[in-house]
KETI-725408 format. One line per 8 residues: their letters; for each residue x, y, z of C-alpha. Coordinates in nm, 4 decimals. Layout:
<nodes>
a> X,Y,Z; ...;
</nodes>
This chain:
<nodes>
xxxxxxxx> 0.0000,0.0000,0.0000; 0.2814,0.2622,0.0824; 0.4250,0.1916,-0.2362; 0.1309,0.2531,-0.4287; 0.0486,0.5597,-0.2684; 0.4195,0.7018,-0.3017; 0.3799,0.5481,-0.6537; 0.0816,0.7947,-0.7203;
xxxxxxxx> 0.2261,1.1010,-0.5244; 0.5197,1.0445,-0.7785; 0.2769,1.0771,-1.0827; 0.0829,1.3320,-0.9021; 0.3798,1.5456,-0.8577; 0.5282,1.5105,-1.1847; 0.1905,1.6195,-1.3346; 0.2107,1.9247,-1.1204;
xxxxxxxx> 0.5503,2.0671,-1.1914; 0.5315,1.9834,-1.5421; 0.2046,2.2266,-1.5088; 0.3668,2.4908,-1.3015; 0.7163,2.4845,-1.5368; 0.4945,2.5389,-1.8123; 0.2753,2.8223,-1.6728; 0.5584,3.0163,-1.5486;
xxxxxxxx> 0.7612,2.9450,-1.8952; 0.5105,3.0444,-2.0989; 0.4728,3.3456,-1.8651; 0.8288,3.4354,-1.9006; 0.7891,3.4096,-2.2847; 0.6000,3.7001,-2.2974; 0.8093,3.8758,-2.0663; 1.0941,3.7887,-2.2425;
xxxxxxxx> 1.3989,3.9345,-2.1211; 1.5919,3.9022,-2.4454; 1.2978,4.0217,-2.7040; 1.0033,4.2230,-2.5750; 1.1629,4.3495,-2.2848; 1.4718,4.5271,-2.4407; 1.2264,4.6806,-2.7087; 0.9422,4.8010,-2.4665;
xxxxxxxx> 1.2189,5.0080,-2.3053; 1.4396,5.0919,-2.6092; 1.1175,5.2486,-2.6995; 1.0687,5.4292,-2.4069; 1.4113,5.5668,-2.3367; 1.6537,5.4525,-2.6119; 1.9068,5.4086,-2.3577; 2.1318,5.1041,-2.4794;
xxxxxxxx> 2.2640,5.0979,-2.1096; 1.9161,5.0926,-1.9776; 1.8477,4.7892,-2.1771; 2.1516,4.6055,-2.0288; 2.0396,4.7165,-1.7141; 1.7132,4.4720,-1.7710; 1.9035,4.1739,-1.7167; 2.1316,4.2584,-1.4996;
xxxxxxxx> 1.8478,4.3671,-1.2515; 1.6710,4.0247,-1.3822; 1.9641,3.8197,-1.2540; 2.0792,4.0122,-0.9243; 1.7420,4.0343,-0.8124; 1.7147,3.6251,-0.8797; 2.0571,3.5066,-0.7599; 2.2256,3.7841,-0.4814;
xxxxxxxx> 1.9648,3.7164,-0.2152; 1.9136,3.3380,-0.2378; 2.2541,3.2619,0.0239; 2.0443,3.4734,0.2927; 1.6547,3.3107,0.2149; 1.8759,2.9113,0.2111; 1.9900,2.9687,0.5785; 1.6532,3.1058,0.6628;
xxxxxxxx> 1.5073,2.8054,0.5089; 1.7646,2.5605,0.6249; 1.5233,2.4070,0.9234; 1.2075,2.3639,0.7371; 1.1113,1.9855,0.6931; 0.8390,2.1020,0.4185; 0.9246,2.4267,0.2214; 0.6197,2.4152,-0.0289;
xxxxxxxx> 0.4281,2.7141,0.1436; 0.7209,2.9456,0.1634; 0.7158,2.9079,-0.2473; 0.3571,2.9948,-0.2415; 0.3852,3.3086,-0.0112; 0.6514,3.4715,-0.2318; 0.4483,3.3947,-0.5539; 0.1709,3.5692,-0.3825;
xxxxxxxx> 0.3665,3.8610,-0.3633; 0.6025,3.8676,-0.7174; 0.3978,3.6700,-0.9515; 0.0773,3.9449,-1.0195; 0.3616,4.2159,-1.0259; 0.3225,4.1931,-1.4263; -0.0501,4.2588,-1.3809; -0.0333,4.5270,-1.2336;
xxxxxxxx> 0.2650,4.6662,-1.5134; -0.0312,4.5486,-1.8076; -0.3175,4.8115,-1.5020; -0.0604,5.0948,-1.5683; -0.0025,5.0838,-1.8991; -0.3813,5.0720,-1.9305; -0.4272,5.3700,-1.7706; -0.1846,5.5555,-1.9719;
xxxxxxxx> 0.1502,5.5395,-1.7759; 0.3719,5.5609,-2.1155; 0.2340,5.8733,-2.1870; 0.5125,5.9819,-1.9053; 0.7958,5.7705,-2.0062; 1.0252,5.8415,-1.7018; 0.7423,5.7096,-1.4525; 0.6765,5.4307,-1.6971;
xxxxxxxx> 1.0237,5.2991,-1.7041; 1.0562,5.3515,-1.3296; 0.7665,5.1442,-1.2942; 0.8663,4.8880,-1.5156; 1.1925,4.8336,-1.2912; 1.0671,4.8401,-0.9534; 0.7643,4.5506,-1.0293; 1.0115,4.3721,-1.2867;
xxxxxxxx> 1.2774,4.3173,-0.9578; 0.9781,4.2241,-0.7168; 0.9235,3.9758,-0.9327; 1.2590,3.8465,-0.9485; 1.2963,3.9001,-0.6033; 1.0786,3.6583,-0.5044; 1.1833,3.4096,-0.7616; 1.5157,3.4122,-0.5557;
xxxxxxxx> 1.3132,3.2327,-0.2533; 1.0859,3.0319,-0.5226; 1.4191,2.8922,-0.7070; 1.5405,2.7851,-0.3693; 1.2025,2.5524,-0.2686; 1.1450,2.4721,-0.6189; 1.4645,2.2765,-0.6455; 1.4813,2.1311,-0.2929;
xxxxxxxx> 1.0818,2.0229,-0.3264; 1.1723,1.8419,-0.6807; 1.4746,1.6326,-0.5703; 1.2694,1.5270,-0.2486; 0.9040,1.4802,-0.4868; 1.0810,1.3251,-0.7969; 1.3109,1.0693,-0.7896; 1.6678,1.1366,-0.9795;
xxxxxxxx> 1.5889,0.8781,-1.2446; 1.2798,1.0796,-1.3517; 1.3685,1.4253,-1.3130; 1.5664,1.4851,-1.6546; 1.2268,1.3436,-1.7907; 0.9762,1.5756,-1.5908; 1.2151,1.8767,-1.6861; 1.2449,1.8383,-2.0393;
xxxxxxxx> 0.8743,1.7355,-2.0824; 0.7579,2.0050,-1.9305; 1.0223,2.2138,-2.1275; 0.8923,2.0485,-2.4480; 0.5425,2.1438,-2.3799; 0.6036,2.4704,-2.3253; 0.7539,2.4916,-2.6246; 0.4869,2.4079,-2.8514;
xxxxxxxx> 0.2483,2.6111,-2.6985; 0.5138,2.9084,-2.6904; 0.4720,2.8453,-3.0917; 0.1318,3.0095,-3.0928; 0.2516,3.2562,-2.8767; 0.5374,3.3638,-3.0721; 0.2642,3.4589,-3.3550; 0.0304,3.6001,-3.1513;
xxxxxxxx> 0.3151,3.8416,-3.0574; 0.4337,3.8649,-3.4325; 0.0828,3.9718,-3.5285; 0.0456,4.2158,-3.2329; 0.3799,4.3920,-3.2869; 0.2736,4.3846,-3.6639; 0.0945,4.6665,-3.9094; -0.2632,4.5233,-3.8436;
xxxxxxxx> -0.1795,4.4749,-3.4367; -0.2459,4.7605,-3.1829; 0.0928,4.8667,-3.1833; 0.2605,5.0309,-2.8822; 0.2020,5.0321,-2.5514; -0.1133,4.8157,-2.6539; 0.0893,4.5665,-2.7227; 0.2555,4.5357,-2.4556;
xxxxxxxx> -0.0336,4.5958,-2.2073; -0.1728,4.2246,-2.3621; 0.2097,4.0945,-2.3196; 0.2424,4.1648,-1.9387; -0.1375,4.1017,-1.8560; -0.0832,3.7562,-1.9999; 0.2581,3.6972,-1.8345; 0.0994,3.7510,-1.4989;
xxxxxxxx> -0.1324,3.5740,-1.5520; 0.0652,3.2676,-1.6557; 0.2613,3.2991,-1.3179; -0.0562,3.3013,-1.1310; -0.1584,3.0204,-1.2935; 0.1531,2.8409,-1.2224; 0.1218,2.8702,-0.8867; -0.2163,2.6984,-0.8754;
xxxxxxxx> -0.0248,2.3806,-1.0240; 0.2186,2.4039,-0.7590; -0.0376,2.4067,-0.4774; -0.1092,2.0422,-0.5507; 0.2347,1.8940,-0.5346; 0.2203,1.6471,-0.2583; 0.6096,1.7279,-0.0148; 0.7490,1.4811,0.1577;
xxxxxxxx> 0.8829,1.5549,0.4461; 1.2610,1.5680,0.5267; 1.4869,1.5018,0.8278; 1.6442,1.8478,0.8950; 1.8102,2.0030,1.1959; 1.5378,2.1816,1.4387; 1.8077,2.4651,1.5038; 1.8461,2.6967,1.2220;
xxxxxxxx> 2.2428,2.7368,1.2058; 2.3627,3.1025,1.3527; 2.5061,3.3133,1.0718; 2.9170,3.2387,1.2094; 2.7873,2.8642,1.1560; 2.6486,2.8990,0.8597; 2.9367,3.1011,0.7404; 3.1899,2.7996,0.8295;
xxxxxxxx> 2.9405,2.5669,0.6587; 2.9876,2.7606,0.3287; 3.3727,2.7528,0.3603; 3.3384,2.4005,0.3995; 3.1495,2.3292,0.0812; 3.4215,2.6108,-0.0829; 3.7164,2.4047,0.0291; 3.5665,2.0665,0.0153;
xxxxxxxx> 3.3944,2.0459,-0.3106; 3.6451,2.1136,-0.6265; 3.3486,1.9832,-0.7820; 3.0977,2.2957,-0.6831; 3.4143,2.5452,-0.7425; 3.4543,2.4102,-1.1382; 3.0964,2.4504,-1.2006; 3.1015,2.8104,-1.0260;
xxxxxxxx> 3.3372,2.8570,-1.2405; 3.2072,2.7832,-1.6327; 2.8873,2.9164,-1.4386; 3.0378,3.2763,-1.4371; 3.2167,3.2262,-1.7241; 2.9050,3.1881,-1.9061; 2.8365,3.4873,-1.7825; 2.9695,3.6167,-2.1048;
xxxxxxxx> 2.6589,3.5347,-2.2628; 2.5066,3.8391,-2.0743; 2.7139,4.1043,-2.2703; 2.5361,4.0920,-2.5950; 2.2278,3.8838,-2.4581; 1.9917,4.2122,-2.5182; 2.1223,4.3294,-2.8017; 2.0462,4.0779,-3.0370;
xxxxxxxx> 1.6696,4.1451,-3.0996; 1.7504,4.5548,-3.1493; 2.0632,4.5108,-3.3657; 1.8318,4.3324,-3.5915; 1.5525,4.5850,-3.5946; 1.7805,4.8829,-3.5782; 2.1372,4.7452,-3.8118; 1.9541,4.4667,-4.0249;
xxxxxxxx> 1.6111,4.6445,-4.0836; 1.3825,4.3676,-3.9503; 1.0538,4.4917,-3.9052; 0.9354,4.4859,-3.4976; 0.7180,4.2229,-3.5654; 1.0188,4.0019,-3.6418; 1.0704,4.0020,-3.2321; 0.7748,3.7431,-3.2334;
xxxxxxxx> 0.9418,3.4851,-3.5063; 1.2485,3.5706,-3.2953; 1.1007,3.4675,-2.9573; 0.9228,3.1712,-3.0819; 1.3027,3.0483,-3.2252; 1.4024,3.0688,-2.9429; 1.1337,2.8844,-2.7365; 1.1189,2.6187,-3.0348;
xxxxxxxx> 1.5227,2.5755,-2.9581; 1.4699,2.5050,-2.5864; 1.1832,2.2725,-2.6877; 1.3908,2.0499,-2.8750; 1.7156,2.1132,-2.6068; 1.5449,2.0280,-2.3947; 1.4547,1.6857,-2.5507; 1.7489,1.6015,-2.5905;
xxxxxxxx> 1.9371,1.7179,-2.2997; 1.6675,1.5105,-2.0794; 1.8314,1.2177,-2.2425; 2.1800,1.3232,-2.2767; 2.1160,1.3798,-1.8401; 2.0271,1.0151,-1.8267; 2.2528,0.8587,-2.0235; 2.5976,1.0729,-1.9746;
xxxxxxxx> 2.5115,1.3299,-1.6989; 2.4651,1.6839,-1.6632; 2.7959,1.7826,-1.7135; 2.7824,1.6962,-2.0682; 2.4585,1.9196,-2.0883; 2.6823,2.1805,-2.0160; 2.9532,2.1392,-2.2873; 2.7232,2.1317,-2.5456;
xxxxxxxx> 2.5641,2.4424,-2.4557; 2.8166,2.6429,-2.3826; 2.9624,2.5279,-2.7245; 2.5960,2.5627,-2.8943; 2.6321,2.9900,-2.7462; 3.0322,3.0534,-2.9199; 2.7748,3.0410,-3.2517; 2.4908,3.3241,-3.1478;
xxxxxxxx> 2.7568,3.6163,-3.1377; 2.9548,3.4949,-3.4148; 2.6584,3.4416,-3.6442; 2.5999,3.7990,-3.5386; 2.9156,3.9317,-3.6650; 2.9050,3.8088,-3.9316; 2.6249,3.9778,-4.0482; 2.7726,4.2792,-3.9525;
xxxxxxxx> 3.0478,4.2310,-4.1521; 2.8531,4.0658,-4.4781; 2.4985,4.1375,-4.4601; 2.4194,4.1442,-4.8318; 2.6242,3.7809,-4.8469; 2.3624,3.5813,-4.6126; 2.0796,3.4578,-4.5906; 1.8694,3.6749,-4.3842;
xxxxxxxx> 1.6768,3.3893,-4.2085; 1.9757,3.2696,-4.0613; 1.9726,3.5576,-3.8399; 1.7634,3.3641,-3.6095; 2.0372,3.1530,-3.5193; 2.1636,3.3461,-3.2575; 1.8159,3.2737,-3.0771; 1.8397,2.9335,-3.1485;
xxxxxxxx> 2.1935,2.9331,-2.9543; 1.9657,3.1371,-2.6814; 1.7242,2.9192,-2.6331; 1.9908,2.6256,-2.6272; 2.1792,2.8086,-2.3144; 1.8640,2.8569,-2.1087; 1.7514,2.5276,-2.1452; 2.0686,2.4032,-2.0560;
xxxxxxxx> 2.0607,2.6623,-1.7115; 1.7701,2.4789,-1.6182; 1.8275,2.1374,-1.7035; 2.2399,2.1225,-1.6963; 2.3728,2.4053,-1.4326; 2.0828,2.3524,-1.2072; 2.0522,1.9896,-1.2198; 2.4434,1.9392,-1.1684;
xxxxxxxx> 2.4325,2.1524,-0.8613; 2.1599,1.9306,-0.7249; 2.3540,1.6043,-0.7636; 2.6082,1.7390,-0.6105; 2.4449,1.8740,-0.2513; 2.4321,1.6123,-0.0270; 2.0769,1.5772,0.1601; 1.9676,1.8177,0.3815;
xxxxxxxx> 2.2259,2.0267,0.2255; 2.0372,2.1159,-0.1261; 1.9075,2.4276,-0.0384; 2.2241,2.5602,0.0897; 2.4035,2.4773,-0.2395; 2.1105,2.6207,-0.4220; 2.1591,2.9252,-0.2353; 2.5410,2.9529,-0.2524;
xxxxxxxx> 2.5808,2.8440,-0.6018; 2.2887,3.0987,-0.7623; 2.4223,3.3871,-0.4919; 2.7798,3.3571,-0.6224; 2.6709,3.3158,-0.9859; 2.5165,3.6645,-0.9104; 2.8766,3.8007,-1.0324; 2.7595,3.7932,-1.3350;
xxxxxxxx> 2.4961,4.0640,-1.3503; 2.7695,4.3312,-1.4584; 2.7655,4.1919,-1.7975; 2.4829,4.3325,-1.9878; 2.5094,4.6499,-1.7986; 2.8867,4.6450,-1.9044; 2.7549,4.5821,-2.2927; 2.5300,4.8572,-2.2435;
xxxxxxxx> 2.7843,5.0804,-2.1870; 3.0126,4.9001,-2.4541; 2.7739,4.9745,-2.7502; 2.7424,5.3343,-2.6891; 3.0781,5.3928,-2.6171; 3.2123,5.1732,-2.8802; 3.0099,4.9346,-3.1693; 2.8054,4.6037,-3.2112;
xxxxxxxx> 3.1498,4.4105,-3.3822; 3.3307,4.4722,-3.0303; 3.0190,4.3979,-2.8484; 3.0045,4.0263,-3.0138; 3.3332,3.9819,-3.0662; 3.3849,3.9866,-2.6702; 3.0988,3.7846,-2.6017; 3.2382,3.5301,-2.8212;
xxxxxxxx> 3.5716,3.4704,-2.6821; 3.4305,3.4752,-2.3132; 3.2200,3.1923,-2.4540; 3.5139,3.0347,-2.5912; 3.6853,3.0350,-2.2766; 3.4082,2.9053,-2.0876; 3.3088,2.5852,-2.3019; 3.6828,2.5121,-2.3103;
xxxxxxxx> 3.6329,2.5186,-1.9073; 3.3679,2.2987,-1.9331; 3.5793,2.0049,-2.0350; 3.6920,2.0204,-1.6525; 3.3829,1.9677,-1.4642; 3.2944,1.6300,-1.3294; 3.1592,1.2719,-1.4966; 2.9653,1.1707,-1.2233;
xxxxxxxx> 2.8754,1.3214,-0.8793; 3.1422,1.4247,-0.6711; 3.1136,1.3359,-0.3183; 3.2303,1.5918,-0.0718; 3.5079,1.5144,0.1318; 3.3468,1.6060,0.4406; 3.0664,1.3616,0.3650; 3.3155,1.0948,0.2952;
xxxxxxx> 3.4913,1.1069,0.6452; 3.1466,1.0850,0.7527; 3.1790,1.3494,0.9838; 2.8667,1.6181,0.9980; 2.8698,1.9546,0.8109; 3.1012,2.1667,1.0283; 2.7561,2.2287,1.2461;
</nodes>
């Protein structure tokens, strides 16, 4: 009997996080921080560096605090509610964004962008405290075997659903759409709504509960039990480490959409095609990196991404260089190697991480390894500031060598899950 029921809690569970992955990807589709985003405040300011500024906001928001909300979360045998609590708060941030523009916000672009910023980091905020349950919930609800399966399913059917949406937003953003802010007041009323949406899936995973210590660990003891993991894991520091390289990425990761609008003369509409490449790429990435998980691990996840994102900038240049001498569709490319990356974020970094924490430890390496991957939030603010001070060929020529550096890095991380020496002496975690 207790193996059916666990059995159907495993089913149950699967059902619901391949719901709420969906909802909340679909939801970030149409708040896409590489697309609609950069061009919603392009067209407000026509700042370059406040477009870089969108994802570096995106990603300190979402990484710097998770260390803090781990520890605070360390003692919790079931974590599910704290998820739900801070997607109370961040997730209908985007409605109220699609309320404002409604009422005619844009027509005062300063408060508009203002706006834009402050609910855009609540919602990332929150997502720092979300990312942190999310992950420790799945490897406790889904067993290993499974998860590469549950992730890229649900990755998959986001996908093809994020088809359609890539057209509706082609056909909005086109001649016979509403045009601006209209647009974009039916692109952020649906994203909220997709991450309210999401959290009703979540509310019906079924936690199991998890031996934890009853004393949350003062901040000098939680300190020493992040040294630890820093010293004891070689394993965590090499993945921190193509983790930041990666970070490269980030430089041009805004740009793309706008230097084909602005340098290549797509029309705006083209940002739809664009962000349904994209989504269409982490569909089938994400495909194939649930079996490529299962059959040589998530470190192999991660050298073909970071390989797959060398291509996006130099694809790029090279229709700066030759634009009459290409085929214009194969602009899209650099999506595709977008969409590729992401996936792999979710279903390489991510997962790796996780196989490496040792039980009762998971949300602490969540925590540490997403807070110290918050480094790299200087890069698109840095491209920003590169592009007006200098031009798009620099701009993609240094994301591509970062790149380059960090898929050769890649090549060092581990075959299999590393067990921390700590663990092996079988002594506890410096607590």
């Amino acid at each position: 009997m207790k193996s059916s029921s666990s059995t159907q809690h495993v089913r149950r569970n699967a059902l619901a996080f391949i719901g709420e992955s969906t909802l909340f990807g679909l939801g970030l589709v149409f708040a896409s921080t590489t697309t609609l985003l950069p061009e919603f405040v392009s067209r407000l300011t026509g700042s370059a560096v406040l477009v870089g500024l969108i994802i570096s906001l995106t990603e300190g928001a979402w990484r710097a605090p998770q260390l803090l909300f781990a520890n605070w979360l360390a003692n919790k045998p079931r974590k599910k509610a704290y998820l739900i609590r801070a997607g109370l708060v961040g997730r209908p941030m985007y409605l109220i964004l699609a309320l404002a523009l409604a009422l005619g916000v844009t027509r005062v672009p300063p408060l508009a962008v203002t706006l834009f910023f402050l609910l855009h980091t609540t919602t990332y905020v929150s997502l720092s405290i979300d990312t942190i349950v999310w992950w420790d919930v799945l490897a406790k609800a889904i067993p290993a075997s499974r998860r590469g399966r549950v992730l890229g399913f649900s990755t998959a059917l986001r996908g093809v659903i994020s088809i359609g949406v890539g057209l509706l937003v082609a056909f909005l953003l086109g001649d016979s759409g509403p045009g601006f802010p209209t647009a974009y007041t039916i692109f952020f009323a649906a994203a909220g709504g997709c991450f309210v949406l999401s959290l009703v899936s979540w509310s019906f995973i079924v936690e199991p509960a998890e031996p934890v210590d009853k004393r949350r660990p003062t901040w000098p003891e939680y300190g020493r039990q992040i040294a630890g993991i820093l010293r004891g894991s070689s394993a965590f520091r090499r993945l921190l480490a193509v983790q930041l390289l990666s970070g490269f990425n980030g430089l041009a990761l805004g740009f793309f959409g706008l230097f084909g609008i602005k340098q290549l003369g797509f029309a705006p509409s083209t940002l739809g095609i664009f962000a349904m490449v994209q989504t269409v790429s982490g569909i089938m990435a994400g495909l194939w990196f649930a079996r490529v998980s299962e059959r040589s691990g998530n470190h192999r996840i991660i050298q073909i991404a970071t390989l797959v994102s060398v291509t996006g900038p130099l694809v790029a240049l090279a229709f700066l260089v030759a634009p009459d001498l290409l085929w214009r569709p194969l602009y899209g490319w650099t999506f595709v190697s977008i969409g590729v990356f992401q996936t792999a974020q979710f279903v390489g970094f991510a997962s790796l991480n996780i196989d490496l924490a040792p039980s009762g430890q998971r949300s602490t390496y969540v925590g540490l390894f997403n807070t110290l991957s918050s480094l790299v939030i200087v890069w698109p603010a840095i491209g920003g500031w590169l592009l007006q001070r200098t031009s798009y060929g620099v701009l993609f020529g240094l994301t591509a060598g970062g790149l380059l550096i960090a898929h050769a890095a890649s090549w060092f991380l581990p075959s299999v899950p590393s067990i921390p020496e700590i663990e092996r002496r079988g002594k506890p975690p410096l607590l």
